[in-house]
C-alpha positions as CSV (number, residue, x, y, z in Angstrom):
1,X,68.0,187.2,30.2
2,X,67.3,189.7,32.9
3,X,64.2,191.5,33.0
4,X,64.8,193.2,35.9
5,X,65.0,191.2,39.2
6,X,63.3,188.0,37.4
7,X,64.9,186.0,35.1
8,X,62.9,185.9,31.2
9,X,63.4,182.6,29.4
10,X,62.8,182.6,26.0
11,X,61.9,179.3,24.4
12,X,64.6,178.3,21.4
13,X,64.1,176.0,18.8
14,X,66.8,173.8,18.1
15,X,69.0,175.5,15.4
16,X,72.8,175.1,13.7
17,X,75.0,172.7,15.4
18,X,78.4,173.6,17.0
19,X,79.8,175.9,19.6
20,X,81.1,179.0,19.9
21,X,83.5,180.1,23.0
22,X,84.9,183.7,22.7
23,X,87.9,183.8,24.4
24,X,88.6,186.0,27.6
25,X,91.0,188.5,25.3
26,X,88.5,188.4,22.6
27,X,85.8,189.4,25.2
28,X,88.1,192.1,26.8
29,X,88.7,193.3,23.3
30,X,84.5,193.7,22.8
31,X,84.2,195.5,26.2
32,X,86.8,198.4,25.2
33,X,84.9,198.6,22.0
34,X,82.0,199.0,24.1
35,X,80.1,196.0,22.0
36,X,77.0,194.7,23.8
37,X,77.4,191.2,25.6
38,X,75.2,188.6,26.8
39,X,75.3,186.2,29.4
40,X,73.3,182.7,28.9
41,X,72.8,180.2,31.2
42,X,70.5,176.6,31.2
43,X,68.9,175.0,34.0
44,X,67.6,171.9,34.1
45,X,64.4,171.6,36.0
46,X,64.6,167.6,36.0
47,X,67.4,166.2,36.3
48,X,66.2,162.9,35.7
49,X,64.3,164.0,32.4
50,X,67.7,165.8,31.3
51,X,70.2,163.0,31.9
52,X,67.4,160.1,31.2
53,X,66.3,157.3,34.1
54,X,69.2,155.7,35.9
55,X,70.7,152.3,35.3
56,X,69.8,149.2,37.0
57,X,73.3,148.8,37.6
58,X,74.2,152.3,38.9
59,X,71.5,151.9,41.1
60,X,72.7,149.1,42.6
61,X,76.0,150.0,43.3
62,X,74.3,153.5,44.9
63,X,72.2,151.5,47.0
64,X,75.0,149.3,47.8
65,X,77.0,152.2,49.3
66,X,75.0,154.6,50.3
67,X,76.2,154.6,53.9
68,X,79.5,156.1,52.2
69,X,77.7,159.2,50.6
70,X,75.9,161.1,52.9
71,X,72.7,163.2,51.8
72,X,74.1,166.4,52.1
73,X,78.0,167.2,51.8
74,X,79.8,169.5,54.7
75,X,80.0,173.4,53.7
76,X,83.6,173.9,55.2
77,X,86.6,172.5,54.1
78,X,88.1,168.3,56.4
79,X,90.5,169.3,58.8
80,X,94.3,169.9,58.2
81,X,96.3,166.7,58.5
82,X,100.1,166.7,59.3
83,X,101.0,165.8,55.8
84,X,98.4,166.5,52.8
85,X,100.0,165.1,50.6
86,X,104.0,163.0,50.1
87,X,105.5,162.1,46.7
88,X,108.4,159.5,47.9
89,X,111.4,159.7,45.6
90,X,113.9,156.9,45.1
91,X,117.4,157.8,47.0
92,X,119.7,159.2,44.2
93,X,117.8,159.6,41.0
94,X,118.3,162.4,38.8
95,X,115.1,163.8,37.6
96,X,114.1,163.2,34.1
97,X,115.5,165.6,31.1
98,X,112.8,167.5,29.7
99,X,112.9,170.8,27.5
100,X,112.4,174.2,29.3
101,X,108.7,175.5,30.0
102,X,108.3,177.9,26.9
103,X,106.9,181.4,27.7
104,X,106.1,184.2,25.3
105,X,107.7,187.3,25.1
106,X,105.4,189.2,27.8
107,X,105.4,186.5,30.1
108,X,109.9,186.1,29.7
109,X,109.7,190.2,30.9
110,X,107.4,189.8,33.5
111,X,109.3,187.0,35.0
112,X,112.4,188.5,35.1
113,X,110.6,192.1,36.6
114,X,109.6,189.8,39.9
């Protein structure tokens, strides 16, 4: 929770089991309703107490390439080759037969509006 500019963590105790997701219509449906909604997020402040200590054998195979990973990762994006990416197709194939994509009724209309 917000307080203001600083975040307020409240201390749980752990209760019921099972999620709950609410759904982006379901959420659009509270705001025109004007319901209240919250936001919650978690943060781990160690990693290694969260996830528990690492094993021997991950370790290893870190250690053994860790001139492949470097410590920190590039912010921008690896430069634009002349192909990204190529499926090669056999010479005279006729693409498998499938059933058409289904669509509801909204989606049909807008479709055929574009």
């Amino acid at each position: 929770m917000m307080m203001g500019p600083k975040p307020c963590v409240i201390p749980t105790l752990a209760g019921r089991t099972g999620e709950k997701n609410l759904s982006a219509m379901q959420f659009e449906k509270g705001c025109k309703r004007s319901e209240p909604s919250y936001l919650c997020t978690l943060r781990f402040d160690e990693i290694e107490e969260a996830s528990g200590p690492i094993p021997s054998v991950v370790k290893k195979l870190l250690k053994e390439f860790e001139d492949e990973m470097p410590d920190e990762l590039s912010r921008k994006l690896s430069p634009k080759r002349a192909v990204d990416h190529e499926i090669e197709l056999v010479p005279d194939t006729k693409p498998p037969a499938k059933a058409p994509y289904r669509m509801s009724q909204p989606e049909l209309v807008s479709l055929g509006s574009s």
